[in-house]
C-alpha positions as CSV (number, residue, x, y, z in Angstrom):
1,X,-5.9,-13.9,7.4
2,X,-2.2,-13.4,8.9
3,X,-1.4,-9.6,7.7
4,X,2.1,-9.7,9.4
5,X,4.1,-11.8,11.7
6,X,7.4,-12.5,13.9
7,X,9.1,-13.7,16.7
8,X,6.9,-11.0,19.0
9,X,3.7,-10.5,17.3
10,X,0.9,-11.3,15.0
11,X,-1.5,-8.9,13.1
12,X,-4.7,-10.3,11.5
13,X,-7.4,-9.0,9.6
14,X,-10.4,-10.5,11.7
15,X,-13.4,-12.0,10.3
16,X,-17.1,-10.6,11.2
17,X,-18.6,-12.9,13.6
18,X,-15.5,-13.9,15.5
19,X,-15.1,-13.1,18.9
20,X,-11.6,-11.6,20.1
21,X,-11.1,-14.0,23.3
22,X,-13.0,-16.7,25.3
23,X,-16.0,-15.4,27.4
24,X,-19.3,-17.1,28.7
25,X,-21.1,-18.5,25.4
26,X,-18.2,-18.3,23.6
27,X,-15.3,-20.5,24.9
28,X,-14.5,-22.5,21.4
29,X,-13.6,-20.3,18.2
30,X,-12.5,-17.1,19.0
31,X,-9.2,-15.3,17.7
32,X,-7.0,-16.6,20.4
33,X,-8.2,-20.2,20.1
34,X,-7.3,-19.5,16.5
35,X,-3.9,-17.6,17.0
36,X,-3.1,-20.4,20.2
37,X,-3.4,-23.7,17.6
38,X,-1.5,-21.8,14.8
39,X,1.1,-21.2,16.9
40,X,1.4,-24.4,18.3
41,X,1.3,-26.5,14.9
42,X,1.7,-24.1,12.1
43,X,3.9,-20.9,12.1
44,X,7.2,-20.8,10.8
45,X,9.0,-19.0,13.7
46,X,10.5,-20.8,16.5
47,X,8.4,-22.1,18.7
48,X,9.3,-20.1,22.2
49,X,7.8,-19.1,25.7
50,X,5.1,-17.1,24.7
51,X,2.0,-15.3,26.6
52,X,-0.1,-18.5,25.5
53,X,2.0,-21.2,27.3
54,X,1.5,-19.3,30.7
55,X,-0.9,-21.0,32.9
56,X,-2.1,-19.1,36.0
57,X,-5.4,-19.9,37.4
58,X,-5.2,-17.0,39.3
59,X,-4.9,-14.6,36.8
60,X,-8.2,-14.5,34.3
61,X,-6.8,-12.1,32.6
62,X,-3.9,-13.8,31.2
63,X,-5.1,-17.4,30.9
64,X,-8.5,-16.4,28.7
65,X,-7.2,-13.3,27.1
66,X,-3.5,-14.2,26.2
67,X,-1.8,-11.6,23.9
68,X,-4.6,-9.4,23.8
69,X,-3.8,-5.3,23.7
70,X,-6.5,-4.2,22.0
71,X,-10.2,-5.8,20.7
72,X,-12.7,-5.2,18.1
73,X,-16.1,-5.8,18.4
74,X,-17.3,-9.6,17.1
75,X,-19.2,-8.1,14.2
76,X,-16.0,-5.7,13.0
77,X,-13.3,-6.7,10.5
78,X,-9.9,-5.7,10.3
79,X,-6.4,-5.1,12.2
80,X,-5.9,-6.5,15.0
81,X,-2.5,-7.3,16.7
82,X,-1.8,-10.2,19.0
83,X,1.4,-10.0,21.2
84,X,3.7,-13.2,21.4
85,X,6.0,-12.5,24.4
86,X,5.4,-11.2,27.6
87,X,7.6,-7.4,27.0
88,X,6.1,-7.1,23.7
89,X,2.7,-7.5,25.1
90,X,4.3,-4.8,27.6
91,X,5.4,-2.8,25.2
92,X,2.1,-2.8,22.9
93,X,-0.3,-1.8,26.0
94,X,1.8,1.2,26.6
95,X,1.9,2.0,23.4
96,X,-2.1,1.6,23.5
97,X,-2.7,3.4,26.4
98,X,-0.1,6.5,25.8
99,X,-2.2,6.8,22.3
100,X,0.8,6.8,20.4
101,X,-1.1,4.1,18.3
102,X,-3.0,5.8,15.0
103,X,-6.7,3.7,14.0
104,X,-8.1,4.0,11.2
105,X,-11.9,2.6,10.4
106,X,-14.0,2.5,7.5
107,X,-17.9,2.0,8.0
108,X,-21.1,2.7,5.9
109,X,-23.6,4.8,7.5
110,X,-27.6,5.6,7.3
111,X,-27.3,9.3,7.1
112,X,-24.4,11.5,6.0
113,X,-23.0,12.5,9.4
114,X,-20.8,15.1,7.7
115,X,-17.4,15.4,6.8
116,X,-14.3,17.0,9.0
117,X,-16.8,16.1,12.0
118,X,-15.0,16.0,15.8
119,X,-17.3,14.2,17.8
120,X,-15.8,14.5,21.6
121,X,-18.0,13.3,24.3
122,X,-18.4,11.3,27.3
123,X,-19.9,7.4,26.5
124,X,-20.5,4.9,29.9
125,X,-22.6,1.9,30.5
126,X,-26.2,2.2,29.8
127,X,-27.8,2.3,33.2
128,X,-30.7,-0.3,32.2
129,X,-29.4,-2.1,29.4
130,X,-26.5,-2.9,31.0
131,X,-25.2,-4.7,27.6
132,X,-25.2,-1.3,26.0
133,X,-23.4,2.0,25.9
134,X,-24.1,5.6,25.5
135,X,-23.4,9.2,25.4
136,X,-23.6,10.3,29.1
137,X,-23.9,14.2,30.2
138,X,-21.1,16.2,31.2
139,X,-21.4,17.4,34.1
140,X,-18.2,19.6,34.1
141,X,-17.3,21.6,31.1
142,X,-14.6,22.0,31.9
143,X,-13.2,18.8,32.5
144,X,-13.3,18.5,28.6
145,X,-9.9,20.9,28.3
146,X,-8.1,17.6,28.4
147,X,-8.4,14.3,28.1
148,X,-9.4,12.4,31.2
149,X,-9.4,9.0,31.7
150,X,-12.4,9.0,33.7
151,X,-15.3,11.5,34.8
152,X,-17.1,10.5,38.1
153,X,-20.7,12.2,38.4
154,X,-23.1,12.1,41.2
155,X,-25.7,9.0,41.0
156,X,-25.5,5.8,38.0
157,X,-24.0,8.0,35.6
158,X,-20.6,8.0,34.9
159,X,-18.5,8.3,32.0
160,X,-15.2,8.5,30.1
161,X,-14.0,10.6,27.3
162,X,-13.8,9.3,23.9
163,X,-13.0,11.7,20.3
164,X,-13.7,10.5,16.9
165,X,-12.6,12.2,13.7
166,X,-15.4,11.5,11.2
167,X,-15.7,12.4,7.2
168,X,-18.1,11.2,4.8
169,X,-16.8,10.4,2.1
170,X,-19.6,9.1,-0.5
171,X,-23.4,9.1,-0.4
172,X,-26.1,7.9,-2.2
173,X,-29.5,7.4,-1.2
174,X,-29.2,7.8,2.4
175,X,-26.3,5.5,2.7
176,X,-22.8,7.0,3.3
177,X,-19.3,5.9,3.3
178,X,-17.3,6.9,5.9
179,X,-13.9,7.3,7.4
180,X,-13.5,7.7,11.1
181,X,-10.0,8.0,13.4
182,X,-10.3,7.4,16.7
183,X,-8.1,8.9,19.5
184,X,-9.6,7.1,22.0
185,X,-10.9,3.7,22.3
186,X,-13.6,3.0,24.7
187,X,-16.4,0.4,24.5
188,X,-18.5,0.2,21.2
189,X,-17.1,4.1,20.3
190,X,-17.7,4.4,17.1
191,X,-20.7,2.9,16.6
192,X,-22.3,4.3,19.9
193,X,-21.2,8.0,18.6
194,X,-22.2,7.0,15.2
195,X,-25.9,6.7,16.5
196,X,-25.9,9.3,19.0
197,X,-25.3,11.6,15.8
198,X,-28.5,10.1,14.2
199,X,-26.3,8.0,11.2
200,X,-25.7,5.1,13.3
201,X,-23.8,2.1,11.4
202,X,-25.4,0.4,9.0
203,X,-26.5,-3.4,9.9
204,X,-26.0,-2.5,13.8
205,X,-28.7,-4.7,15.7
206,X,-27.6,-2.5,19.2
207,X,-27.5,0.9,17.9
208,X,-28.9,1.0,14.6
209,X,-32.3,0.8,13.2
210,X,-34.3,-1.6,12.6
211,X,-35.9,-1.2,9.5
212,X,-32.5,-0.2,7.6
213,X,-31.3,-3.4,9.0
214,X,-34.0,-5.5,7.7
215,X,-32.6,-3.8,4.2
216,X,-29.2,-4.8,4.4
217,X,-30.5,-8.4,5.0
218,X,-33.2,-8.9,1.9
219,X,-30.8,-7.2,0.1
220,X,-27.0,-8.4,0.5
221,X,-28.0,-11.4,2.9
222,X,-25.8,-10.0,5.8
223,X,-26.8,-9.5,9.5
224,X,-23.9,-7.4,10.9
225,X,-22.7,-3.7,11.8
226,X,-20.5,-2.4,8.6
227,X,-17.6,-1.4,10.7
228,X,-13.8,-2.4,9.5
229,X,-11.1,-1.3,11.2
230,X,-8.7,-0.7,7.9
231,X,-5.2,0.7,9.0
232,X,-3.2,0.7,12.1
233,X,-0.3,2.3,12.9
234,X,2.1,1.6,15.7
235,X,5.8,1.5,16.6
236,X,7.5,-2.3,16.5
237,X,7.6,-3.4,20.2
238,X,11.4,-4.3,20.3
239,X,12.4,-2.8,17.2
240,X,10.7,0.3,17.4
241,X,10.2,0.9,13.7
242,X,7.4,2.7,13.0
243,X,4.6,-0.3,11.0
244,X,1.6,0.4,8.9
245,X,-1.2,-2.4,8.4
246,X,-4.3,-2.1,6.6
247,X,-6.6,-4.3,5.8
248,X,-9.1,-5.1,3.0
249,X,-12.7,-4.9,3.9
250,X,-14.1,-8.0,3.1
251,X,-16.4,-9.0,0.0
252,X,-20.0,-8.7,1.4
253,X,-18.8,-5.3,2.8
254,X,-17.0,-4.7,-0.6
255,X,-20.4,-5.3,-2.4
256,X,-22.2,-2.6,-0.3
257,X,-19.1,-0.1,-0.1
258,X,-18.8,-0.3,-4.4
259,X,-22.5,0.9,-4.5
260,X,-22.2,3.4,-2.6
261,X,-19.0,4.9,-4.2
262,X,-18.0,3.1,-7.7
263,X,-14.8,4.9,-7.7
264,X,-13.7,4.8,-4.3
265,X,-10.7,1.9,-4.9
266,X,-9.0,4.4,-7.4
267,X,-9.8,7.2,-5.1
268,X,-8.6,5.8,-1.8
269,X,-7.0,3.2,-2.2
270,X,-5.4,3.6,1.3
271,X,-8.8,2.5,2.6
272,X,-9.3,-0.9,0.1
273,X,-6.3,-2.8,1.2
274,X,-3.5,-1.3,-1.0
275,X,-0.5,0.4,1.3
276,X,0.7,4.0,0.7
């Protein structure tokens, strides 16, 4: 579902089970096939040069991950921006990587992993399970007294800095609902820090567990983490205006979120899909 768009960008709240860009195993279906044909056959801007009429076999990154500043998992929902042109692409990526972009995500937990929590950390690739990451050791205290953008440690383990904000914000029988900004965004973040703090994300076949898992199958029929990034906040690449998206969680997430907390759309509605 298109959230916003014009001549220099496209937001979208992603479906679960989509994959951000093509990859081995997953060349056909992903967002950019998606946002590639719509913009080829249905949008009503003008058709211009964009990002996804370049075609440079030497550059990977462009030709199979067009227009991409930022990703979200392939079992995550919500925001994610597409650039259209080259400079906003520009534009975006710095806006990404000087962290003047504010995320907001919604997820449901198994455990109550507290509210007002600053989780601030080191997560790197899992030195066996090479798929996976994890919560490495610091080795250096002290290099925590600012944010780095990478820590290098003697041997396989290595690691970057990455801070979540997390509050519960509804609980019931050992599910919680929770809220979590991110100031960072490395690899699998939330959910890996989410699970290092014993309340991993509920549904989450990496970092979750098993047996809750097997629950959120029998009982709403879905097989996925419950992680939706709901609101984004950026500054317009060309015009600079400060934007706000947020997206709706979607209705299997819905089902689970309204049992968990049966008042949370007139609560927060910020965090359902209604602006503020």
């Amino acid at each position: 579902r298109i959230l916003f768009e014009d001549e220099y960008m496209i937001v979208v709240n992603k479906a679960a089970g989509m994959v951000v860009h093509p990859a081995p195993g997953n060349w056909d279906g992903t967002l950019v096939n998606a946002v590639k044909y719509y913009l080829e056959n249905d949008t009503p801007f003008k058709k211009t040069d964009t990002v996804f009429d370049d075609d440079d076999s030497n550059d990977d990154s462009r030709t199979l991950r067009p227009g991409v500043v930022h990703r979200l998992d392939k079992g995550t929902t919500g925001v994610i921006i597409v650039a259209k042109t080259r400079d906003a692409l520009a534009q975006l990526s710095s806006s990404f990587k000087k962290r003047t972009v504010n995320k907001t995500y919604v997820a449901v937990t198994v455990g109550n992993p507290g509210t007002k929590v600053m989780i601030d950390n080191l997560i790197g690739r899992h030195p066996i399970q090479r798929q996976k990451m994890r919560v490495v050791p610091d080795p250096s205290p002290r290099q925590m007294n600012r944010i780095a953008p990478r820590v290098n440690v003697p041997g396989s383990v290595k690691g970057r800095r990455a801070i979540s904000f997390v509050d519960t914000l509804a609980s019931v029988e050992n599910l919680s609902f929770v809220q979590v900004k991110i100031r960072t965004g490395r690899t699998h973040q939330i959910r890996v820090h989410l699970s290092h703090r014993r309340t991993p994300v509920y549904g989450d076949e990496v970092y979750g567990v098993a047996d809750w898992n097997k629950r959120l199958e029998k009982k709403y029929g879905l097989k996925r983490p419950l992680l939706h990034a709901s609101r984004l906040e950026l500054d317009h690449p060309v015009t600079g205006e400060r934007l706000v998206f947020v997206a709706e969680m979607d209705e299997n997430m819905l089902n689970v979120v309204e049992d968990i907390w049966p008042n949370g759309r007139l609560a927060r509605p910020d965090l359902f899909g209604s602006k503020v």
